[in-house]
C-alpha positions in Angstrom: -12.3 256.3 107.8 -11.5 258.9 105.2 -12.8 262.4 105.8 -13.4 263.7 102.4 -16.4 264.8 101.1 -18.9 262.0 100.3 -19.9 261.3 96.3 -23.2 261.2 95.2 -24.9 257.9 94.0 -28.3 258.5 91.6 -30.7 255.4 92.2 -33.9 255.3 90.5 -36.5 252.5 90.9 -40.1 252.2 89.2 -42.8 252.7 91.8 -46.5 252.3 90.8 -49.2 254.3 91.7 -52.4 252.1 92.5 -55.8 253.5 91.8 -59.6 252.1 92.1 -59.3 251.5 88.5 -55.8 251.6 86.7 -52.1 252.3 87.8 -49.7 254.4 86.0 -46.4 253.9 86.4 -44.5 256.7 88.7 -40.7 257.6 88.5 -38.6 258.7 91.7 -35.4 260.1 91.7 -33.5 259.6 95.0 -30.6 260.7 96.1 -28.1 258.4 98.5 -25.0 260.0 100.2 -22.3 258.0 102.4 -18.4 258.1 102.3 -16.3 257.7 99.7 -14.6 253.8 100.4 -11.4 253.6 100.1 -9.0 250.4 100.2 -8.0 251.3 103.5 -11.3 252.0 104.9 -11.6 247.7 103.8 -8.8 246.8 106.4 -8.7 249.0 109.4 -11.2 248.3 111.5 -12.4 251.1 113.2 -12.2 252.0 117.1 -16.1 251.3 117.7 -15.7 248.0 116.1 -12.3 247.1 118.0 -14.2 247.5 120.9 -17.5 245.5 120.2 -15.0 242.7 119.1 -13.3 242.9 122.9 -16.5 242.6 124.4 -17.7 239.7 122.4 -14.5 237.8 123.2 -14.8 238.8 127.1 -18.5 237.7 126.7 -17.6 234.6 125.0 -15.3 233.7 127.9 -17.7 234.6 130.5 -20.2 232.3 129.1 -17.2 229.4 129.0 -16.6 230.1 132.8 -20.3 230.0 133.4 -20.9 226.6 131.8 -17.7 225.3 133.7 -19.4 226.6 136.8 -22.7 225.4 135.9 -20.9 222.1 135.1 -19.5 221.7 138.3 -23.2 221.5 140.2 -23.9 218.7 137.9 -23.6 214.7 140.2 -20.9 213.5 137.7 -18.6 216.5 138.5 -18.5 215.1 142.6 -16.3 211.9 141.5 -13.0 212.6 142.8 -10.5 213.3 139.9 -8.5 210.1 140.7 -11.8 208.0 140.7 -12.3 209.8 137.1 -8.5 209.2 136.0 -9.2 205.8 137.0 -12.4 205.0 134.8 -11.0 206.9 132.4 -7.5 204.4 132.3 -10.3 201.6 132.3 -12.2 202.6 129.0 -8.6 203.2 127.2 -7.7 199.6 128.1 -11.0 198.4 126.7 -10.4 200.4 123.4 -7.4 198.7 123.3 -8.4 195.6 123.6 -10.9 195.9 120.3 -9.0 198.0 117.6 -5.4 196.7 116.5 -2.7 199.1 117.4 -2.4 200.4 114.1 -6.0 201.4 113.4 -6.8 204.7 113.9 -10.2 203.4 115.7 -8.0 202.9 118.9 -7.4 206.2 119.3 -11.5 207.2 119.8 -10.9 207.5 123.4 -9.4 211.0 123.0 -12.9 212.1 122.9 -13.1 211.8 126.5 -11.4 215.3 126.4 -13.7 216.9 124.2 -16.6 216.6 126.8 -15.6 219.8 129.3 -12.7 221.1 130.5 -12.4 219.4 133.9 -12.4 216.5 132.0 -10.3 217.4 129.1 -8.1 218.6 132.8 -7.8 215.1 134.0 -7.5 213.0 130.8 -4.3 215.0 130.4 -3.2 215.1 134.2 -3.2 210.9 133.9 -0.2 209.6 132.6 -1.0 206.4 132.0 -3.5 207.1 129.2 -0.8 208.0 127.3 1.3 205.0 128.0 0.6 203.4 124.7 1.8 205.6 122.3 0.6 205.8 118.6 3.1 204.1 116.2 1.5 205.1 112.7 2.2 208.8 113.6 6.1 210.3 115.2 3.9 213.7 115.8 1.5 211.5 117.7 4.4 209.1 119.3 5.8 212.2 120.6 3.0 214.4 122.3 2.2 210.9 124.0 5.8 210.1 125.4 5.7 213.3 126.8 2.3 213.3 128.5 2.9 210.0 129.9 5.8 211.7 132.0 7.3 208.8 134.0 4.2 206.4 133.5 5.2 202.6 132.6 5.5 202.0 128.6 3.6 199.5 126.3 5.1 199.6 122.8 2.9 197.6 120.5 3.3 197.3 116.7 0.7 196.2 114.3 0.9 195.7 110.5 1.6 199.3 110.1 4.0 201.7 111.9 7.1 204.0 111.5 10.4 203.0 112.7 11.3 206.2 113.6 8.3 205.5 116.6 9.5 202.5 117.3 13.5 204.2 118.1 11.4 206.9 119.8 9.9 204.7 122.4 13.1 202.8 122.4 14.7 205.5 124.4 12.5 205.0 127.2 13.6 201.2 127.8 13.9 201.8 131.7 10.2 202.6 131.3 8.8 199.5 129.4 6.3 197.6 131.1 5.4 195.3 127.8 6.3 195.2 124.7 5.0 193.2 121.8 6.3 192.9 118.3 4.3 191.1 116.1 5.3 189.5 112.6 2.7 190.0 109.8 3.9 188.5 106.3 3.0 190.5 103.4 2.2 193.6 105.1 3.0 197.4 105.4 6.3 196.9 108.3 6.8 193.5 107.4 10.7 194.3 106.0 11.1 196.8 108.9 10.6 194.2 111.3 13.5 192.3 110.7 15.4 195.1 112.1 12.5 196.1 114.8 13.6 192.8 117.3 17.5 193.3 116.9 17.3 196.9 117.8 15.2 196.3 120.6 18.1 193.7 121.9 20.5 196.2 121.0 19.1 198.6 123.4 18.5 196.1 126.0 22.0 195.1 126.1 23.2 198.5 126.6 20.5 199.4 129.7 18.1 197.7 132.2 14.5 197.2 131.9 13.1 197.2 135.7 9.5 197.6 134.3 9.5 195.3 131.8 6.9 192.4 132.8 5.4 191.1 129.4 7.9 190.1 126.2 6.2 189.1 122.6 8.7 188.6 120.2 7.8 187.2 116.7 10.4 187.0 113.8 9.3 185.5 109.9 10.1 182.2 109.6 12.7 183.0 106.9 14.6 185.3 109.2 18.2 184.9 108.5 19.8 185.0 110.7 18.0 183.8 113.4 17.0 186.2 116.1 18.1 184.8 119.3 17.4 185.8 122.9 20.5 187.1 124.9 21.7 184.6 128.2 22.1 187.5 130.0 18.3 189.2 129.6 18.3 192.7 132.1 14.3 192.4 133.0 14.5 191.0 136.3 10.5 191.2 136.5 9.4 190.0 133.4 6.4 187.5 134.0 5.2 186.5 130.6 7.5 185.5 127.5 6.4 184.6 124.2 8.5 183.9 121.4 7.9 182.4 117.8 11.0 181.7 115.0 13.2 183.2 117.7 15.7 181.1 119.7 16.8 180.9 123.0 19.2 179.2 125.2 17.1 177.0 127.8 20.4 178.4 130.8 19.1 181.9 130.1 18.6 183.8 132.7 14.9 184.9 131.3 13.3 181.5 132.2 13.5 182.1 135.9 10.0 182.8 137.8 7.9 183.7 134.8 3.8 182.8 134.7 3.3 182.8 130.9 5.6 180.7 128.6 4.7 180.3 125.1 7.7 179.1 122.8 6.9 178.4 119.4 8.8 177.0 116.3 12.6 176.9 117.7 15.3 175.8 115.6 16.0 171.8 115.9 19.5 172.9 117.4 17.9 174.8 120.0 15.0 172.2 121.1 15.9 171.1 125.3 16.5 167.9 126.5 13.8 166.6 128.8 15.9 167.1 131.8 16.7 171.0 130.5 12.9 171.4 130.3 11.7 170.2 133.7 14.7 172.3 135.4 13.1 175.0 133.4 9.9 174.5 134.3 10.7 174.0 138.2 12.3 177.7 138.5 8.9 178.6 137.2 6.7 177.7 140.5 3.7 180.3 139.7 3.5 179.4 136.3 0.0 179.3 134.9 0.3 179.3 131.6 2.8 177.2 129.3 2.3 176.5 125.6 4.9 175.0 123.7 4.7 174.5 119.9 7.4 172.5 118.0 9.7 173.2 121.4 9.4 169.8 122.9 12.6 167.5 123.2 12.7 164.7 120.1 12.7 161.6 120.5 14.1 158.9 117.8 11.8 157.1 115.3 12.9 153.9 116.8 11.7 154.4 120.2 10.1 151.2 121.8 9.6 152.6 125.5 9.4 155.9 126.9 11.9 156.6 129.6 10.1 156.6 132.9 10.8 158.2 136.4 9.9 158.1 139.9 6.8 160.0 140.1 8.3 161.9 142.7 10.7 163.6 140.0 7.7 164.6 138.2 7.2 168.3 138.4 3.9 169.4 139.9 2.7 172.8 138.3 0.5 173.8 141.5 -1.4 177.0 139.5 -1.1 175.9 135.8 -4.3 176.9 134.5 -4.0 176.3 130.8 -1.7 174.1 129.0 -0.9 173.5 125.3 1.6 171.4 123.7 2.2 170.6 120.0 4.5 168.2 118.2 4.5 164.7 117.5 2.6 162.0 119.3 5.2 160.2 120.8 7.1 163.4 122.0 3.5 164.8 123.4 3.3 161.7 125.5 6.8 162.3 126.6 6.3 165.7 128.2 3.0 165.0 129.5 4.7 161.7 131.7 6.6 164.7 133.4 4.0 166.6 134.5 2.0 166.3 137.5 -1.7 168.1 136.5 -3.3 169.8 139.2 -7.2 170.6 139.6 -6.7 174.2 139.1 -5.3 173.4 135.3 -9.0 174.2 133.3 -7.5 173.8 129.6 -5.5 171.3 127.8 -5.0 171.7 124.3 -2.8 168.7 122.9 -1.9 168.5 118.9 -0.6 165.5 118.0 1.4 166.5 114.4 1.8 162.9 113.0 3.9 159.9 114.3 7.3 159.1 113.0 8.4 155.5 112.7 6.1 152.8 113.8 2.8 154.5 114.4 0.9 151.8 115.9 3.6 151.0 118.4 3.4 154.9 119.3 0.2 155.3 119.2 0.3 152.0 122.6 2.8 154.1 124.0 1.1 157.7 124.1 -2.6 156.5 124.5 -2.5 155.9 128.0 -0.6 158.5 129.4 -2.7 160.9 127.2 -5.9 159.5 128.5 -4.2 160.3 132.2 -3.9 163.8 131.5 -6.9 164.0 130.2 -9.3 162.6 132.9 -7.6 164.6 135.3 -10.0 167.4 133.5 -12.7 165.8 133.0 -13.7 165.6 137.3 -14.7 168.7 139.1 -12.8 170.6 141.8 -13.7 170.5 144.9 -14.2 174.5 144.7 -15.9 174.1 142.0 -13.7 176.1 140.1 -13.9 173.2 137.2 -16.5 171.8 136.2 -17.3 168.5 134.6 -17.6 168.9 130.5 -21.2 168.5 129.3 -20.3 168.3 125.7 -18.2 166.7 122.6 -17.3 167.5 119.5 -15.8 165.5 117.0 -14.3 167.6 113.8 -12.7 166.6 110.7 -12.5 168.3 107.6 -10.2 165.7 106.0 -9.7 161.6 106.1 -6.2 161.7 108.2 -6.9 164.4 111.3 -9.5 164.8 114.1 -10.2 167.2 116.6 -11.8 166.8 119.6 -13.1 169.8 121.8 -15.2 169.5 125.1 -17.2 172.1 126.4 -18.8 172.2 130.0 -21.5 174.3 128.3 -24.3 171.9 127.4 -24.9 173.4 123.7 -22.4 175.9 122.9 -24.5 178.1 120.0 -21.3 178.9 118.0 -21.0 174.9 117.6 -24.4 174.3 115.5 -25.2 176.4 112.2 -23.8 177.2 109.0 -20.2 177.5 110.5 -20.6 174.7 113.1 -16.8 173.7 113.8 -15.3 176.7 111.5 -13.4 178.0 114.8 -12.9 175.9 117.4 -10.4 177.8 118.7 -11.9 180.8 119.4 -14.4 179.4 121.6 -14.2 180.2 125.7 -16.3 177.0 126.5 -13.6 174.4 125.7 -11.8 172.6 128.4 -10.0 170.3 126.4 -9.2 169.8 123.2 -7.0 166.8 121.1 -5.8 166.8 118.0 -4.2 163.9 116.5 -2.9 163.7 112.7 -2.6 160.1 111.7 -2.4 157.8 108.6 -5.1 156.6 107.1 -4.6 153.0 108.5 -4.6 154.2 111.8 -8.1 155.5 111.8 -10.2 153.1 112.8 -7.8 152.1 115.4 -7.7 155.7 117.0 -11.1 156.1 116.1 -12.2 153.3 118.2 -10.0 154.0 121.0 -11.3 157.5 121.7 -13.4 156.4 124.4 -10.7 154.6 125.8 -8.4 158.3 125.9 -11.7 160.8 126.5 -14.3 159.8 129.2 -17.9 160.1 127.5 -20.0 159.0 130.6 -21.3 162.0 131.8 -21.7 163.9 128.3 -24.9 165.2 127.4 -24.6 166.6 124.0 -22.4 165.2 120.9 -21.7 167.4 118.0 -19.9 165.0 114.8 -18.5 167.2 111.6 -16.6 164.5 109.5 -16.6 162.8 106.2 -14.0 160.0 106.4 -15.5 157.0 105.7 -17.4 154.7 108.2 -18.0 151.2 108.9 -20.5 148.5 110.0 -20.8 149.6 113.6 -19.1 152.7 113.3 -21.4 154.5 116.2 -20.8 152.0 118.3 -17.1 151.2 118.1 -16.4 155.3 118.8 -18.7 155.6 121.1 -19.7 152.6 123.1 -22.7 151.3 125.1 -22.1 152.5 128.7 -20.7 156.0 127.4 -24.0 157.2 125.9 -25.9 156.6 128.7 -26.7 160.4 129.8 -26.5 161.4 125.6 -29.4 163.7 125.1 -28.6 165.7 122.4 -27.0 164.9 119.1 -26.0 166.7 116.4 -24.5 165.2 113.0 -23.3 166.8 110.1 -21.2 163.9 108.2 -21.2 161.2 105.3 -24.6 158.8 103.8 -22.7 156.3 105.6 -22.6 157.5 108.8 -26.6 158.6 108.7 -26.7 154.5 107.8 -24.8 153.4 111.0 -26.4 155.9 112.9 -29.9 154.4 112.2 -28.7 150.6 113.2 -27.7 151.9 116.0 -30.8 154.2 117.0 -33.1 150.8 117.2 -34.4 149.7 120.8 -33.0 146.6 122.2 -36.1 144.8 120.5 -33.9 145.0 117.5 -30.3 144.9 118.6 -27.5 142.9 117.5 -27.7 139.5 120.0 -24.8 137.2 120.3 -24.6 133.9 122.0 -23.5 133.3 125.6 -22.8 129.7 127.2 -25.9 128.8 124.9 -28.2 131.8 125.3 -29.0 135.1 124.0 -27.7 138.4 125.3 -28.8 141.5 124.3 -27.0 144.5 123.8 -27.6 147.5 126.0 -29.8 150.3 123.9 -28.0 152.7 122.5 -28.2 156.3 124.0 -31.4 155.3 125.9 -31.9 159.2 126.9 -31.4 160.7 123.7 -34.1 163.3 123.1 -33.3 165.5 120.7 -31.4 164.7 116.8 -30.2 167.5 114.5 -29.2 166.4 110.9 -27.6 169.1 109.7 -26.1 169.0 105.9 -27.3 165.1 105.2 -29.0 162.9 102.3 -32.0 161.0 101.6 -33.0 159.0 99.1 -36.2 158.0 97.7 -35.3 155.2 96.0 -35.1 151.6 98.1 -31.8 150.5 96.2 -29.7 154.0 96.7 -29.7 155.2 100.2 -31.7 156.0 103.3 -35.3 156.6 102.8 -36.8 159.0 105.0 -39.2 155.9 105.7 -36.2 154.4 106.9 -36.3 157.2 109.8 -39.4 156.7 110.6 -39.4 153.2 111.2 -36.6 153.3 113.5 -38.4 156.3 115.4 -41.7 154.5 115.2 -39.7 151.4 116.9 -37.8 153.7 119.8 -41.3 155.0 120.6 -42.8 151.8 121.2 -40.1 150.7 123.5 -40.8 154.0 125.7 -37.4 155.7 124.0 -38.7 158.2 121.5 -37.6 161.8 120.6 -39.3 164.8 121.6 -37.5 167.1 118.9 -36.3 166.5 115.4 -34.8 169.0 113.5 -33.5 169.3 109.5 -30.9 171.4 108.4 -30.2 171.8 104.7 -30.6 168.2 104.5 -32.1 166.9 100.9 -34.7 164.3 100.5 -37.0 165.7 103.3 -40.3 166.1 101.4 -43.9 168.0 102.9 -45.4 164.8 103.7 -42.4 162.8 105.2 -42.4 166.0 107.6 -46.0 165.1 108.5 -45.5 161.9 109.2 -42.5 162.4 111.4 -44.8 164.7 113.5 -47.3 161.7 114.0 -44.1 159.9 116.1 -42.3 163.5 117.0 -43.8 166.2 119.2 -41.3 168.9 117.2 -40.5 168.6 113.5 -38.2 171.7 112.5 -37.5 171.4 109.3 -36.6 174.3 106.8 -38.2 173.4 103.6 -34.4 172.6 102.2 -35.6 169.9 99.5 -32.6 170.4 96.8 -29.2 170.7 96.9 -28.6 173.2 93.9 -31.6 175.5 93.5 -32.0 176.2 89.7 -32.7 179.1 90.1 -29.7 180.6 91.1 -27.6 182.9 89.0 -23.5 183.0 89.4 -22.4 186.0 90.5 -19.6 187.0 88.3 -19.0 190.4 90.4 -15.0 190.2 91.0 -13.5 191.8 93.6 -13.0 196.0 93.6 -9.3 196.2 93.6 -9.4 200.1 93.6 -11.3 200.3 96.8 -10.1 202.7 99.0 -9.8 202.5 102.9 -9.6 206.0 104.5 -7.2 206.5 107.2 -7.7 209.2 109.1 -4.7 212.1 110.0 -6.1 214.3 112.4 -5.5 212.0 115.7 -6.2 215.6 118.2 -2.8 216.3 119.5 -2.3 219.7 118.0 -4.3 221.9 119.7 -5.3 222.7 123.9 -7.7 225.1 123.1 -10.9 225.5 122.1 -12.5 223.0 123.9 -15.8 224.3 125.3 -17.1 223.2 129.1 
């Protein structure tokens, strides 16, 4: 401080004096002294204050040692660091699992270390958090390579990232455990991952990967030229290889001892030969998934016969749990005569793409060797480990494809509602599932044939989603007497016609179809004698008794099931038009429960047409402070 003389200030302020009866105003002068300030009295701080600030700093860092302490008493500080470390690797892999690679959501597990410093301590004494580094940032790529120290890599790309990560990780091939490189049309690293999979092979050629269990390679189907695997792959542990637009040679060394293959789209030079695919699949004894899309060995449009072996020469897949297989009919049926099913195999996902040549001739040829595979999974293990499917669903969206899905879930919820068959493939429930792409005068034939391919006698609950047109005794022809003897639930979302056959096919055997036998009358067995509960979902009724199904139409076929001890106990209408207040009341007169929910019209006149567009300028934050700058200041 400056040790001159201090100034004077004059300061002068009104102060009243306050009597009984008036106030008169009073003024004070008063004089203030203190120092002269000077700019450097601003700026030095002064000894006194230099020392207050050295005990507040020593305070503050007592009080940090005291809540670590205090901390330390508390149960959750007892589990043994590598207990921690371990639930710690546990909720990384789930935050994995949710958030793409590339979002900056999948790095919220950092938090972890923001809690106290023991565990800020062992989040950063365990490698393997660090394992998967952050692609969208090289600062971040970085900090991560070095705290996983020798801890086995994953690199994993999503529709953004920097190359420059990419090379980074590169550079730690010996360390890979998995890699996966995703293709993503039209996005952010879409051109830079042309040059992401050669690089990768580049580096692989020139050093080992020991670690390297899991392979996802994925190239744009325009990539030219085509990205093909090396003969000579260095990962003698890899276990799981999946490839799409890439090639690969069916000698390589890569298809030895593997339990994940999943080829997709190779080039038509490239495809196997049968033989070349079961000598494949025979150095592959623990293999428990295999999927193979537009990879199966063609077969020529003229085929008659498919060439048959001793079933001995068949190879038996002892753990396959889940296999899928996509191509054409006849070349479907061709790899499936191969394979010897097991009981532990719990999903088969066939896609039939079409025939080529004669398709009614194929369609002989393929049905009962696909109906062979199929039953296989439609009887339970011994272990119980598979169970018997419970359900069917039927879904077509257009005139020339169906798909089939069972379920050994009774009434899967994501297959009923306002996206009832959107997904199918998304759903955990389904054991098998067939599609079949056909031409249109094929339909009825593969239509009818279904329960000759699919065993319906034990299912429980139906689910049909189709418009293609039906015929006179359309529910019967699909689905048969003696298969819809355990049907209890049904659910139908489809054409007028098909609500039509449905109803001729709902009456007791009172009103059956008879035909003549050696001179007498048989009747038909009832159809689906246990059914219980009908949900029309999306359908039409008519009022009129020249166009269409009349709600009294329902009734009288409900009314008739009731009298021959057969009747529903639950009814249900989903945005189906027609259904009226009082056709509802008398329903519940033959029904126990009548859902209905007051849908009446099909356009509501009401409603105005939104002409919002879409916001174009909107703006998705990504965040750029991911937490690896600092070590300090994180408070116990």
């Amino acid at each position: 401080m400056s040790t001159s003389e201090p100034s004077t200030y004059d300061m002068s302020f009104y102060c009243p004096e306050v009597t009984e009866w008036e106030s008169k105003p009073l003024t004070c002068d008063v004089t203030l002294s203190c120092p002269k300030i000077t700019t450097n009295s601003l700026t030095l701080p002064s000894k006194a204050q230099t020392e207050i600030d050295d005990e507040l700093a020593a305070l503050k860092e007592m009080m940090r040692s005291l809540r670590t302490r205090r901390n330390s008493f508390s149960p959750i500080s007892s589990i043994p660091p590598e207990i921690l470390g371990v639930i710690f690797i546990h909720h990384v892999q789930q935050t994995q699992l949710v958030y793409a690679p590339d979002a900056p959501a999948v790095l919220s597990w950092l938090k972890i270390g923001h809690v106290c410093r023991h565990w800020r301590e062992v989040a950063l004494g365990t490698p393997e958090l660090w394992a998967t580094p952050f692609l969208n940032s090289l600062q971040a790529t970085e900090e991560m390579l070095s705290r996983s120290k020798m801890a086995s890599l994953k690199l994993k790309t999503g529709r953004r990232f920097l190359m420059d990560c990419v090379q980074k990780t590169l550079m730690h091939v010996e360390r890979l455990q998995e890699v996966s490189l995703p293709f993503f049309s039209n996005s952010f690293g879409s051109s830079t991952m042309h040059c992401c999979i050669p690089k990768f092979l580049d580096r692989l050629s020139s050093c080992s990967a020991p670690k390297l269990q899991s392979l996802c390679l994925e190239a744009g189907i325009k990539q030219t030229p085509r990205i093909s695997i090396p003969i000579s792959f260095p990962a003698p542990n890899l276990r799981s290889l999946q490839i799409k637009n890439c090639d690969i040679s069916w000698t390589s060394s890569v298809l030895t001892g593997l339990t994940v293959l999943d080829i997709k789209k190779l080039s038509p030079e490239c495809l196997p030969t049968l033989d070349e695919l079961i000598s494949v699949l025979r150095r592959m004894p623990a293999l428990h998934t295999l999927e193979l899309e537009d990879a199966l060995p063609t077969l020529p449009p003229q085929t008659i016969s498919l060439p048959r072996a001793p079933r001995f020469m068949n190879v038996r897949l002892s753990h396959l749990k889940k296999l899928h297989l996509a191509a054409k009919m006849l070349e479907v049926a061709n790899m499936l005569a191969r394979i010897e099913l097991q009981e532990s195999t719990t999903e088969i996902r066939l896609v039939c793409e079409g025939f080529s040549g004669n398709p009614n001739r194929q369609w002989n040829l393929s049905r009962p060797i696909i109906s062979r595979a199929l039953k296989s999974c439609f009887k339970a293990s011994p272990d119980k480990s598979r169970q018997v499917p419970r359900s069917i669903q039927l879904y077509s969206t257009t005139t020339s494809c169906i798909r089939l899905h069972s379920s050994t879930v009774r009434n899967p919820s994501s297959w009923a509602g306002p996206k009832f068959g959107m997904d199918p493939d998304s759903l955990a429930e389904h054991s098998v599932t067939l599609e079949i792409d056909f031409p249109d005068e094929m339909r009825r034939t593969i239509l009818c044939d279904l329960q000759r391919v699919v065993p319906l006698g034990n299912i429980e609950a139906m689910y049909f989603h189709f418009f293609f047109p039906c015929w006179d005794g359309f529910w019967t022809d699909v689905l048969g007497h003696g298969a819809t003897r355990n049907l209890a639930y049904m659910h139908m979302h489809g054409p007028r016609q098909a609500l039509e056959q449905l109803l001729k096919s709902l009456r007791s055997r009172k009103y059956s179809v008879s035909r003549h036998v050696n001179r007498r009358s048989q009747q038909k067995p009832i159809f689906a004698p246990a059914l219980s509960h009908l949900v029309l979902y999306g359908l039409e009724f008519s009022s009129s008794v020249w166009n269409g199904i009349r709600p009294s139409d329902l009734l009288d076929v409900l009314i008739d099931r009731v009298n021959e001890g057969q009747g529903l106990d639950h009814l249900e209408f989903i945005s189906t038009t027609g259904i009226l207040a009082r056709d509802v009341q008398l329903l519940q007169e033959v029904v126990a429960d009548v859902s209905w929910d007051e849908y009446e019209s099909s356009i509501d006149e009401d409603f105005d047409q939104d002409d919002d567009s879409y916001d174009s300028n909107y703006f998705d934050p990504i965040y750029h402070n991911y937490g690896f700058d600092s070590d300090y200041g994180y408070s116990s």
